[in-house]
N, C-alpha and C positions, 0 to 999 in steps of 0.2 A: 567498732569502726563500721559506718556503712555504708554502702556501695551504691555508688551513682548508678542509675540505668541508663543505657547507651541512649544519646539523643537521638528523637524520631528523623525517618528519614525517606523517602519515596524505595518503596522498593519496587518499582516496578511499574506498566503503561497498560492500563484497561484500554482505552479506546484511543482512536485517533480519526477527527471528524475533516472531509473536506469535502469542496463541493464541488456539482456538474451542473452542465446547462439541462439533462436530458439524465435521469433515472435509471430510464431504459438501456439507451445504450451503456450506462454504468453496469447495468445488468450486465449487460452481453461481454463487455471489457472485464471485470473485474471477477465474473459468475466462469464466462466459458473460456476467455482467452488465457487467464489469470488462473483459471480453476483456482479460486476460492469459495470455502462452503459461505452461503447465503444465509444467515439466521434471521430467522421469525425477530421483528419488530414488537413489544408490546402493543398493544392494541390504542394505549391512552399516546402515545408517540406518535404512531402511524396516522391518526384522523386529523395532526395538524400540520403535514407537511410531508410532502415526500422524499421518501430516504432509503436508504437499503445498507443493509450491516452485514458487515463479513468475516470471518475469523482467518486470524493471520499469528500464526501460533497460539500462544496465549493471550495476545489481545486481539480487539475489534478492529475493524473499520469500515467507517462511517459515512457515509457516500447522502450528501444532502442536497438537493435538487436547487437550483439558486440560476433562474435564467439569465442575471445579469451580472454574474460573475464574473472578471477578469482576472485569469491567471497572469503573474509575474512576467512579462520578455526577457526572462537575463538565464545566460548558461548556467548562472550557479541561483536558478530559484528555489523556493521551498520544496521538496521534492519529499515521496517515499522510496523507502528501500527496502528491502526483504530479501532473507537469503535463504537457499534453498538447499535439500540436501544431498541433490545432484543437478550440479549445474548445468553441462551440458547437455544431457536427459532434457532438463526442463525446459532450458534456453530452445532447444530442436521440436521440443511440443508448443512450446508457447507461436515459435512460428509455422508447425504444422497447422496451428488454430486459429492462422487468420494476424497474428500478432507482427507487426514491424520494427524491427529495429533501429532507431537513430545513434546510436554505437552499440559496437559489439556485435558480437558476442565476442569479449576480446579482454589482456591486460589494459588497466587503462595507466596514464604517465605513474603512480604510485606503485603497479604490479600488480594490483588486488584484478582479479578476473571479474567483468561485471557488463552488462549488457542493459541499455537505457531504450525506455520506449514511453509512449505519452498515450494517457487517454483520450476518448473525444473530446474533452474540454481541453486538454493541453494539459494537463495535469501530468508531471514527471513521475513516473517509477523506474526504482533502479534494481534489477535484479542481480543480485553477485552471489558469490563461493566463502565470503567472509563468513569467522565463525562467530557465531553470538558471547558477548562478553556475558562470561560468568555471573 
């Protein structure tokens, strides 16, 4: 008798790419407010565009410089989330460091504890207490 091998399946998110009007201040949002580590770009990457990558557990993200970007107008746009493993702790650093909140730091209508803020572009991050699916 022989045994099928489970079919392939994604196990998991290396990176995740969006973009800014401005690098820099990507820098500043995502490096100091965000305290996310900054990783070295390969070199063959970096000479054709500017971008900056950051580690956010296990995977990347990818911050691509694009001056005529427009982000999404709608409350529920494409958005990042990331969770943290003290929420309050970090929600209280994130605004000692310059960070604003447009909700939260609070339950939102489903209970989940979660705190919303935007980069210079307009780009939504959602920071919450949720635990990461196994």
């Amino acid at each position: 008798m022989s045994q099928e091998s489970p079919a392939a399946h994604i196990i998991g998110a290396q990176h995740f790419a969006i973009c800014t009007h401005d690098v820099d201040e990507a820098r500043r949002f995502y490096g100091e407010i965000l305290a996310l580590e900054e990783l070295e770009r390969p070199p063959e990457i970096a000479k054709h565009f500017r971008s900056a990558w950051f580690r956010i557990g296990t995977a990347e993200l990818h911050i691509v410089e694009n001056k005529d970007f427009q982000p999404l107008d709608s409350p529920l746009s494409p958005h990042l989330v990331v969770t943290t493993s003290d929420f309050a702790r970090f929600a209280a650093d994130v605004e000692a460091r310059g960070g604003r909140f447009h909700f939260g730091p609070g339950p939102g209508p489903d209970g989940v504890v979660r705190a919303v803020l935007t980069d210079g572009t307009g780009n939504t991050v959602e920071i919450t207490e949720a635990p990461l699916a196994d």
